[in-house]
BAMIVEX-844692 format. One record per residue (C-alpha): y, z, x; residue in one letter; residue number from 1; chain. Coordinates in nm, 2 decimals, always signed. Each point is the difference from the previous one (the first is absolute). Example, Ala and Ser with C-alpha at 12.3 -4.5 7.8 and 13.67 -1.06 7.14 Angstrom:
((-0.45,+0.78,+1.23),a,1,A)
((+0.34,-0.07,+0.14),s,2,A)
END
This chain:
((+8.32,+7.92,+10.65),x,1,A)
((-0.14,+0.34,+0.04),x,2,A)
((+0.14,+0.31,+0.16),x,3,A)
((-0.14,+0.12,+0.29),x,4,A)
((+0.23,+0.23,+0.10),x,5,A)
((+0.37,+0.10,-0.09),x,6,A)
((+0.29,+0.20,+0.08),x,7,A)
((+0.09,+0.25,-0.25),x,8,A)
((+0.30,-0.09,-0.12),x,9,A)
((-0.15,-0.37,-0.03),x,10,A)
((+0.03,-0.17,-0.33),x,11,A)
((+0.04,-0.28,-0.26),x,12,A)
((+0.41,-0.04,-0.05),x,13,A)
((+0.25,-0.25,-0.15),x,14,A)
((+0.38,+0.01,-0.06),x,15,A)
((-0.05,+0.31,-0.25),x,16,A)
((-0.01,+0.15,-0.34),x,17,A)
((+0.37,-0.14,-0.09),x,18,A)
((+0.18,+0.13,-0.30),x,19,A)
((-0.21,+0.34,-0.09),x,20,A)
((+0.24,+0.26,+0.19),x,21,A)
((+0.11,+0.13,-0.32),x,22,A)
((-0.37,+0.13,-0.07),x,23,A)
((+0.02,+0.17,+0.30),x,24,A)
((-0.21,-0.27,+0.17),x,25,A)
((+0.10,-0.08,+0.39),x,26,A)
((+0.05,-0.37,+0.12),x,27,A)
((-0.28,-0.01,+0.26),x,28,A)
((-0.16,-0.29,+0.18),x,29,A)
((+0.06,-0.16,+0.31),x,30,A)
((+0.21,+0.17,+0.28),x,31,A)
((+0.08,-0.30,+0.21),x,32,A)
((+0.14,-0.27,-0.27),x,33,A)
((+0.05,-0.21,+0.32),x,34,A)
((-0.34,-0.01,+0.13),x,35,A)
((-0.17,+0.01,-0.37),x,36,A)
((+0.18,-0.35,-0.16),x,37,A)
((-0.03,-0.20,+0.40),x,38,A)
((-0.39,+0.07,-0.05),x,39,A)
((-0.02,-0.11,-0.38),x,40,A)
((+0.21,-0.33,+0.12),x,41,A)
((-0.25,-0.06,+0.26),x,42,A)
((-0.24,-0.09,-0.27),x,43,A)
((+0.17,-0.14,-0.27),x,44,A)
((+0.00,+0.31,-0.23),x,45,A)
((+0.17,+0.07,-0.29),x,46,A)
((+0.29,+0.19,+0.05),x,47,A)
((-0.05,+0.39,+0.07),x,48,A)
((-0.39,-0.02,-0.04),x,49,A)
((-0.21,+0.29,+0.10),x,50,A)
((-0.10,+0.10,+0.41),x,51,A)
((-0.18,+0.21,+0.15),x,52,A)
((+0.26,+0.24,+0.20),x,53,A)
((-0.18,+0.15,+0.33),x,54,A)
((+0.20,+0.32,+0.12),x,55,A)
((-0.10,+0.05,+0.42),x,56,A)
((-0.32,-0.21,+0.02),x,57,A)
((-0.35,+0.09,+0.01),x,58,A)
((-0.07,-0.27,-0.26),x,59,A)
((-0.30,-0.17,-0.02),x,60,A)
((-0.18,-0.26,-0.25),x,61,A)
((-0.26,-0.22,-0.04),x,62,A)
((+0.14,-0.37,-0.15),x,63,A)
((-0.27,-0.13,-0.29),x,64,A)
((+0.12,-0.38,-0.03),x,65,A)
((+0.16,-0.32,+0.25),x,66,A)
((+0.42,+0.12,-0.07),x,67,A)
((+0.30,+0.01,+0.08),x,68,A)
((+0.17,+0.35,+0.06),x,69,A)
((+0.39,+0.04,+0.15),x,70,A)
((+0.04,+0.38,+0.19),x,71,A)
((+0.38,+0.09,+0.06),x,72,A)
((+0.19,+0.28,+0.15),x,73,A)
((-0.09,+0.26,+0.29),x,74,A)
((-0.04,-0.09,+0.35),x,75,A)
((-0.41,+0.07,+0.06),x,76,A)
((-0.32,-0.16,+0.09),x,77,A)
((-0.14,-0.18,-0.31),x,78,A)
((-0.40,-0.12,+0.06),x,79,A)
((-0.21,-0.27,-0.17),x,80,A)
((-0.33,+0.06,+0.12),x,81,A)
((+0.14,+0.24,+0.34),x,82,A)
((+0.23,-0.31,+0.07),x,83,A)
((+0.38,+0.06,+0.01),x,84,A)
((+0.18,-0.22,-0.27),x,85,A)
((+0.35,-0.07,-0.07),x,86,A)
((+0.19,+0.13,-0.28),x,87,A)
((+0.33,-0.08,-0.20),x,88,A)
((-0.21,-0.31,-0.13),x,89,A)
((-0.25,-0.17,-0.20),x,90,A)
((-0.38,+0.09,+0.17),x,91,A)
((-0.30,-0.21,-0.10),x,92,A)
((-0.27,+0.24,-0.05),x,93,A)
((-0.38,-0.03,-0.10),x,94,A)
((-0.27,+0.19,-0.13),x,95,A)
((-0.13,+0.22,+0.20),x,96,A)
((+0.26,+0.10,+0.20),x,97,A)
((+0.15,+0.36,+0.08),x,98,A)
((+0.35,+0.06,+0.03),x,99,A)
((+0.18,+0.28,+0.16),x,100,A)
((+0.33,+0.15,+0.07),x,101,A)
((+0.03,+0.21,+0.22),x,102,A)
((+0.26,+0.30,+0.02),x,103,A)
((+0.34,-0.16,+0.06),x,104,A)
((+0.21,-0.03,+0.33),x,105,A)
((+0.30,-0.03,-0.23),x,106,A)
((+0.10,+0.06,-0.29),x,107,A)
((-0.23,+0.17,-0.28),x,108,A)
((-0.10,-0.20,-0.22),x,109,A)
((-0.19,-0.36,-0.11),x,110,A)
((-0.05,-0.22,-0.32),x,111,A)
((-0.32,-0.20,-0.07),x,112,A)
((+0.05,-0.27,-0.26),x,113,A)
((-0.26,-0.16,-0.14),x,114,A)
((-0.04,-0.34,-0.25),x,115,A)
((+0.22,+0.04,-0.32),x,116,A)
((+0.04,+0.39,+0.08),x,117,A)
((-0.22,+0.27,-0.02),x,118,A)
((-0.19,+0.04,-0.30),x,119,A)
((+0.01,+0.34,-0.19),x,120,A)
((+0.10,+0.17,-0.31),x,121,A)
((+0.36,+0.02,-0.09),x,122,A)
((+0.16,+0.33,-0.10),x,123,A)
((+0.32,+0.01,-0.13),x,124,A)
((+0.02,-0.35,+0.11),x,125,A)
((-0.04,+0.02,+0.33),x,126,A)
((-0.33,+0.04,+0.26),x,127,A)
((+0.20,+0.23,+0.22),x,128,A)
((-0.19,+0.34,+0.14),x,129,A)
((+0.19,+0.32,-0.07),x,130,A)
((-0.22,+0.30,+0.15),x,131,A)
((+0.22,+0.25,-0.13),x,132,A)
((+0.00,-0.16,-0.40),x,133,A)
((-0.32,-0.13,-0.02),x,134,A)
((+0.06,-0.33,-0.04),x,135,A)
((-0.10,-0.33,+0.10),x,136,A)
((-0.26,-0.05,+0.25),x,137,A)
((-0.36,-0.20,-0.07),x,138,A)
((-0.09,+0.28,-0.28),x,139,A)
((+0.39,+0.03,-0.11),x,140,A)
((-0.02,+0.41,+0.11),x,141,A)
((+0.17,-0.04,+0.34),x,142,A)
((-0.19,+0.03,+0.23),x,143,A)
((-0.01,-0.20,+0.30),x,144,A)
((-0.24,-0.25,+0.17),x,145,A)
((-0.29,+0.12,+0.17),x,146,A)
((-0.33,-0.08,+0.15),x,147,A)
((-0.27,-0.16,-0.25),x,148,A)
((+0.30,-0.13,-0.20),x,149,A)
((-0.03,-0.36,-0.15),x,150,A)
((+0.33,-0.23,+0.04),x,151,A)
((+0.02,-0.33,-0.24),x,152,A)
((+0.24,-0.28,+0.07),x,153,A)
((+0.13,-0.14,-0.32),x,154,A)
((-0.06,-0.31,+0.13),x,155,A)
((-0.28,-0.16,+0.19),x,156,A)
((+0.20,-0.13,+0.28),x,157,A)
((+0.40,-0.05,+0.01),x,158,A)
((+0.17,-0.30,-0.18),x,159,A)
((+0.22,-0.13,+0.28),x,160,A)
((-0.17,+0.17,+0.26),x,161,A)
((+0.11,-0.18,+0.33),x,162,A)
((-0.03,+0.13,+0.39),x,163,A)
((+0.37,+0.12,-0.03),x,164,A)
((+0.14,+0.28,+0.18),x,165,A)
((+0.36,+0.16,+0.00),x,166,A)
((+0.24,-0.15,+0.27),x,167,A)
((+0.00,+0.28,+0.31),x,168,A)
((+0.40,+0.06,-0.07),x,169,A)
((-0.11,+0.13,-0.41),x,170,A)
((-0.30,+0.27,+0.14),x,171,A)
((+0.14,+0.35,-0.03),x,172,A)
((-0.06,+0.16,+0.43),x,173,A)
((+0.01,+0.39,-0.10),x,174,A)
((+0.11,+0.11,+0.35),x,175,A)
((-0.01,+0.31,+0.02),x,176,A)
((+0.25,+0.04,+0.30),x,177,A)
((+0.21,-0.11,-0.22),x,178,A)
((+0.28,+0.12,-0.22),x,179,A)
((-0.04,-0.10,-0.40),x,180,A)
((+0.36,-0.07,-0.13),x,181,A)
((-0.01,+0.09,-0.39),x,182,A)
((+0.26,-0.21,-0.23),x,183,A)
((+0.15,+0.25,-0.21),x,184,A)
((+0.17,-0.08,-0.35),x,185,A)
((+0.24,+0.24,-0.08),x,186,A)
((-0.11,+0.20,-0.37),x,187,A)
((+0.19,+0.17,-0.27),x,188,A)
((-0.04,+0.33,+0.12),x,189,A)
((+0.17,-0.04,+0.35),x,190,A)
((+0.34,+0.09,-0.03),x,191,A)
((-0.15,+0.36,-0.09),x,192,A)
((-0.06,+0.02,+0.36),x,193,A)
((+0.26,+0.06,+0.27),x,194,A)
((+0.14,-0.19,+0.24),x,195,A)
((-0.19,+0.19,+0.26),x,196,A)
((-0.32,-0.04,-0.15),x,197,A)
((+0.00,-0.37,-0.06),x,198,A)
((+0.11,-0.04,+0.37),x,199,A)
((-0.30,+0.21,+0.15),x,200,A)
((-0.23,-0.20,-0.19),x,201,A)
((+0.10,-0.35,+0.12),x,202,A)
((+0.10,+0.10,+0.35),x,203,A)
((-0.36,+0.22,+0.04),x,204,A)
((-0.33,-0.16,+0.11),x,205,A)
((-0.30,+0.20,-0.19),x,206,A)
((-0.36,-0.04,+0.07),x,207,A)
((-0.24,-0.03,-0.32),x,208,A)
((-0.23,+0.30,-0.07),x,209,A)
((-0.34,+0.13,+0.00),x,210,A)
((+0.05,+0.04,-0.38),x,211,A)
((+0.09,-0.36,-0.12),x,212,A)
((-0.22,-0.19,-0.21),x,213,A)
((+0.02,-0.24,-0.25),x,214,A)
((+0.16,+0.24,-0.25),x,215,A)
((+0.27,+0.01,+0.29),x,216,A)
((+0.11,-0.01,+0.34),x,217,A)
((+0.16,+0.34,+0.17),x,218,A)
((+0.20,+0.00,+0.22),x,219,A)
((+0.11,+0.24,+0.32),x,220,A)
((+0.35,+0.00,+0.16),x,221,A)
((+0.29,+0.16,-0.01),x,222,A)
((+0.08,+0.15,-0.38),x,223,A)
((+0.19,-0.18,-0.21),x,224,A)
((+0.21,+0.23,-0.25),x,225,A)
((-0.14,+0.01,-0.35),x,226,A)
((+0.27,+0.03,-0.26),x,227,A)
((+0.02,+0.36,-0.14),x,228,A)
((+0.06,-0.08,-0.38),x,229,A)
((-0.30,-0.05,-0.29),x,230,A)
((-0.10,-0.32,-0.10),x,231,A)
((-0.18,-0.12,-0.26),x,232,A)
((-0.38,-0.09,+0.05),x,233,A)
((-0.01,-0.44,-0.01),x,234,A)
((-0.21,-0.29,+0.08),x,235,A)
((-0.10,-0.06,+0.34),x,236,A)
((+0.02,-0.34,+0.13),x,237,A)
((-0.22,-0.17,+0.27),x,238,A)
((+0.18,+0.06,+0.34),x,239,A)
((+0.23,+0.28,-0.09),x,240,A)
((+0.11,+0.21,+0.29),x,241,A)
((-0.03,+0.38,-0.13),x,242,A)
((+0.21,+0.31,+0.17),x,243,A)
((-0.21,+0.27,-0.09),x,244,A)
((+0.17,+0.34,+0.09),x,245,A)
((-0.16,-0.03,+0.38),x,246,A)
((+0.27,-0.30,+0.06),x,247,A)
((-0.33,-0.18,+0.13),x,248,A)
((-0.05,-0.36,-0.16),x,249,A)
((-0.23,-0.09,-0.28),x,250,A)
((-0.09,-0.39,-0.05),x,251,A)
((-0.13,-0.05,-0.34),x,252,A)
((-0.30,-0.21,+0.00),x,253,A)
((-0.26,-0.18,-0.31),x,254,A)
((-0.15,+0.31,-0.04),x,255,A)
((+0.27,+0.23,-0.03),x,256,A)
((+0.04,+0.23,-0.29),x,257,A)
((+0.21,-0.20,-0.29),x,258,A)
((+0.31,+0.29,-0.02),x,259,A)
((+0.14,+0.21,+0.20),x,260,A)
((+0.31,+0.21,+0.10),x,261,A)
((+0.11,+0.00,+0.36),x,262,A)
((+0.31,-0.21,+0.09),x,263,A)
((-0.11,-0.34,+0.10),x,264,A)
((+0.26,-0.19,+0.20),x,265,A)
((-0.08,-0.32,-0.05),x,266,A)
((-0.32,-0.24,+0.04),x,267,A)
((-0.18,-0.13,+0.29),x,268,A)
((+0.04,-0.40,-0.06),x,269,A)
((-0.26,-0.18,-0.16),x,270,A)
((-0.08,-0.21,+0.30),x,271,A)
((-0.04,+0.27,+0.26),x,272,A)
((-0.27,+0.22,-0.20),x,273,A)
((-0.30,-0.21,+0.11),x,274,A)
((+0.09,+0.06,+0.41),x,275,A)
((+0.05,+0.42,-0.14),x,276,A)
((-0.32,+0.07,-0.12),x,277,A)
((-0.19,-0.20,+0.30),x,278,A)
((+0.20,+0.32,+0.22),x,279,A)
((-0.26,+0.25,+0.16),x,280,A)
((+0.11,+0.41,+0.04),x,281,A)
((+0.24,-0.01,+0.26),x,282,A)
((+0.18,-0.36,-0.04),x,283,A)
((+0.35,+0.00,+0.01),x,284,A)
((+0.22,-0.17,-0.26),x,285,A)
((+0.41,-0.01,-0.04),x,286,A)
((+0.18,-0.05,-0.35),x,287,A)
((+0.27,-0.30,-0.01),x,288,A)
((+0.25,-0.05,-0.27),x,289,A)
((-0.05,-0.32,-0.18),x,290,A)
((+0.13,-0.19,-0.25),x,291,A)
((-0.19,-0.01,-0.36),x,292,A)
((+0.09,-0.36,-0.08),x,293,A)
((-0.13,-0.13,+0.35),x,294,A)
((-0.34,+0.23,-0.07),x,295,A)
((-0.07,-0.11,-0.31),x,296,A)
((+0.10,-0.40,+0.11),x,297,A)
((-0.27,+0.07,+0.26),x,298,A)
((-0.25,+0.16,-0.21),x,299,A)
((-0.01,-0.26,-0.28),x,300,A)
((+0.03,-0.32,+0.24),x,301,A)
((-0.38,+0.17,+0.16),x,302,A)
((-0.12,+0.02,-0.30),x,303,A)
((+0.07,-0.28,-0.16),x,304,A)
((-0.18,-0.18,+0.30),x,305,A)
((-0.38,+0.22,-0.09),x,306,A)
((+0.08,+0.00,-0.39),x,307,A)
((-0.04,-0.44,+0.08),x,308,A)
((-0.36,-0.01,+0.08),x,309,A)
((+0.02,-0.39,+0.10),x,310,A)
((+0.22,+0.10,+0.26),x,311,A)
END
């Protein structure tokens, strides 16, 4: 396909550079894993092959070949030729054809697989688009999609493409109206926190901020109380919930920096990051205490379902 027009935050992604933090290097990739492996299952692909991620809309491309594409995530109009076509599934597309999406009713953001994953070169192994590093992207400096730009499938049309589509009760709704609840693992570092602080921070609803992006998610609320005493600087894991000395909420995202040293509470589970990062400005989320075994029993069962491709 080629790019008409694109968002500026749109760009090639995959599950990340995995395994280069100690060079300084951040994880990147996807934001929504949820959305991301349901669109590469829709067409058979290998496990954790390269999308295209498409932050509010305003995408637009011309397709060069008969296809199959699968388009996941936000709630928004999405055009073949100015007709409305469903999403969350395998779409039979030919050449010819323009395809839209349009700014998103909810949630922020979609994921346009194509056959065998996008092809582009690998940095670091990994395809993923890091603005901020300069890496990955279709000339491996970072930068993101935009109009003129040439996209190539790695395949000419998807092994076991079939007109599937993800059962109703699977497709993420992003109501806004509603509350988020965050499971939250409890981390090393909590205990340095009192009593006080832990219970204004599970008993407070906050609202995500103007400020979060994929390098994390602020939040606004009532403060939580930081610890007083010096840590040591240490590695940052994806979904760690930062007190910086405000009290307000940091969620640690791919792109965040690889150390740091505010107190960090816990982690936001696994599981619940994809529904996060969909969150607008505004949306209103409330942290839960959960269990680590049952987290990580949930998080591997998923997985194990995309990792199986003949599923």
């Amino acid at each position: 396909m080629t790019i008409l027009k694109a968002s500026p935050q749109t760009g090639i992604q995959d599950g990340g550079r995995l395994g280069f933090a100690h060079l300084g290097i951040t994880q990147g990739g996807v934001a929504d894993e949820y959305s991301y492996h349901w669109a590469n299952k829709l067409l058979g692909n290998p496990f954790a092959s390269a999308v295209i991620e498409v932050t509010l809309g305003g995408f637009e491309a011309v397709i060069h070949q008969d296809t199959h594409i699968a388009i996941t995530g936000a709630t928004s109009p999405v055009l073949l030729d100015e007709v409305v076509t469903s999403t969350w599934r395998c779409i039979k597309v030919k050449k010819g054809q323009h395809l839209s999406i349009q700014l998103p009713r909810n949630g922020l953001r979609h994921y346009i697989a194509l056959p065998g994953g996008i092809d582009a070169p690998t940095h670091h192994r990994s395809l993923a688009t890091v603005h901020k590093e300069g890496l990955g992207g279709l000339q491996s400096n970072g930068d993101h999609l935009t109009k003129g730009d040439l996209i190539y499938a790695r395949l000419l049309d998807a092994n076991n493409a079939k007109q599937v589509a993800v059962a109703a009760r699977y497709v993420p709704k992003f109501k806004p109206s509603h509350s988020t609840n965050l499971n939250v693992i409890l981390g090393s570092q909590y205990r340095t926190f009192s009593p006080q602080a832990l219970d204004e921070l599970f008993h407070s609803q906050y609202c995500v901020g103007t400020q979060s992006n994929k390098m994390g998610y602020q939040m606004s609320g009532n403060a939580v109380d930081s610890p007083k005493q010096h840590l040591i600087s240490e590695a940052i894991s994806l979904g760690a919930i930062q007190i910086p000395p405000n009290g307000q909420p940091i969620i640690m995202l791919c792109e965040r920096q690889t150390i740091g040293g505010y107190p960090k509470v816990g982690n936001v589970a696994r599981m619940d990051l994809g529904k996060l990062t969909q969150l607008k400005p505004g949306a209103k989320v409330n942290f839960v205490k959960s269990d680590v075994d049952k987290c990580m029993l949930e998080y591997t069962q998923w997985l194990r379902f995309f990792q199986n491709t003949t599923s």
